[in-house]
Structure formats: structure tokens, C-alpha cells
N, C-alpha and C positions, 0 to 999 in steps of 0.2 A: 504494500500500500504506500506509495508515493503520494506524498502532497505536492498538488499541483496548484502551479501559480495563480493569481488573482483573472478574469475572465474579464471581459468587457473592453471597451473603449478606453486607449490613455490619455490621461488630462492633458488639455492642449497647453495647459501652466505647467511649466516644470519649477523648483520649491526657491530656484536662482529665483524667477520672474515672478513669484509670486512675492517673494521678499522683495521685489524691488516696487510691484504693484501698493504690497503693504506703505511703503516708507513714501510712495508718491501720494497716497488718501490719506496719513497722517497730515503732509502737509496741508489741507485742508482743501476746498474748494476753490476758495477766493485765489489760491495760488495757480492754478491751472484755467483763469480765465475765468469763470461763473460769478455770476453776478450775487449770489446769495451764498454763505459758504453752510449750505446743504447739500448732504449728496441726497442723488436720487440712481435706481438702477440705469436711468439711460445715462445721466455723468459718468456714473461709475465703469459702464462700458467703453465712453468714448476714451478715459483717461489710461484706460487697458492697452486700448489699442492705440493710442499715442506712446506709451511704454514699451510693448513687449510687440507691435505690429498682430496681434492676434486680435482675429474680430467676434468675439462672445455673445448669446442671444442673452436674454434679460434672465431663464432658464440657471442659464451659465453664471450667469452673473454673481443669481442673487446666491449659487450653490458655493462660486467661490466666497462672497461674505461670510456665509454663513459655517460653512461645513471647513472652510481653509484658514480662513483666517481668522475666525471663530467673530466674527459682529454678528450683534442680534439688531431687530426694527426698532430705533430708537423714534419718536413723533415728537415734533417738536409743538415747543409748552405755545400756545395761541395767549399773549397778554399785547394789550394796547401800549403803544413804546408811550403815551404820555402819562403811564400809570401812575400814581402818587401813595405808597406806601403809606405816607405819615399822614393824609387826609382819609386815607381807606379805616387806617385803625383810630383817628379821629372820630369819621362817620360810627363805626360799630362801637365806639366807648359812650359815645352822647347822644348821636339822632337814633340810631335805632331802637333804644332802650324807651325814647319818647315816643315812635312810631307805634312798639309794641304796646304799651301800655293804653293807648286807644283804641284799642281794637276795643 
């Protein structure tokens, strides 16, 4: 009984390109051009294939995030950039306590 090799399809990343893939998406978005420094799977492909000339489906993509280089879906947090901290917990220490008590 010999054991025999792994079957299937070999990754089109070999573990050089995928370390060099890694060290280009730490740099972040904004550093390869995108206007918002978010990645998204079609970013994340185009910047593959500006690295390693390898062209990945979204499929591919999301298997190397996930399964190679280990990221999980991060969503980012939705706040109004003129938020006010100090008038938020303002409002919840004084008006709302007078709102509730009308009821």
C-alpha cells in the first residue's frame, strides 16, 4: 500500500508569489492606486495579476484569502465621518432620560 500523492489541479500561486501577493495587500489599497483603501475581490485580483502576471477568477481569489493566507470577511463599521462622540454621550446622559420620562 503506497501512498499516493495529492490529486487534483496545482495552485496557479506557488508559496514565493503568494508571499509576495501577501506583502503587496498589507501595503494596503491606497498604495496600488484605489481610491478607498478597501479591498474588494475584484482589487484583490487585479493586484495578483499586476504581481505575479497570473489572472484569478473571484472563485480563486476569495480561496487564496481565505484558505492561503488565512483572511477572513472583514465589513466595514458604516459611521457618519461628522460623528461627535462627546455630543452623542451628551445627548444619552440629558435628553434622553427627559424624552423617556414623557412617555
Amino acid at each position: 500500500m503506497r501512498r499516493r500523492s495529492a490529486t487534483g489541479r496545482p495552485p496557479k500561486l506557488d508559496d514565493g508569489q503568494v508571499n509576495e501577493v501577501r506583502a503587496a495587500l498589507e501595503r494596503g489599497a491606497q498604495a496600488h492606486g484605489f481610491e478607498a483603501d478597501l479591498w474588494t475581490l475584484e482589487r484583490v485580483g487585479l493586484v495578483v495579476e499586476r504581481v505575479t502576471g497570473v489572472s484569478l477568477s473571484r472563485a480563486s481569489v476569495w480561496r487564496l484569502l481565505t484558505a492561503r493566507l488565512g483572511w477572513s470577511l472583514q465589513r466595514p463599521e458604516c459611521r457618519a465621518v461628522e460623528r461627535d462622540e462627546s455630543e452623542i454621550a451628551r445627548w444619552i446622559a440629558h435628553e434622553w432620560p427627559r424624552i423617556k420620562k414623557g412617555r
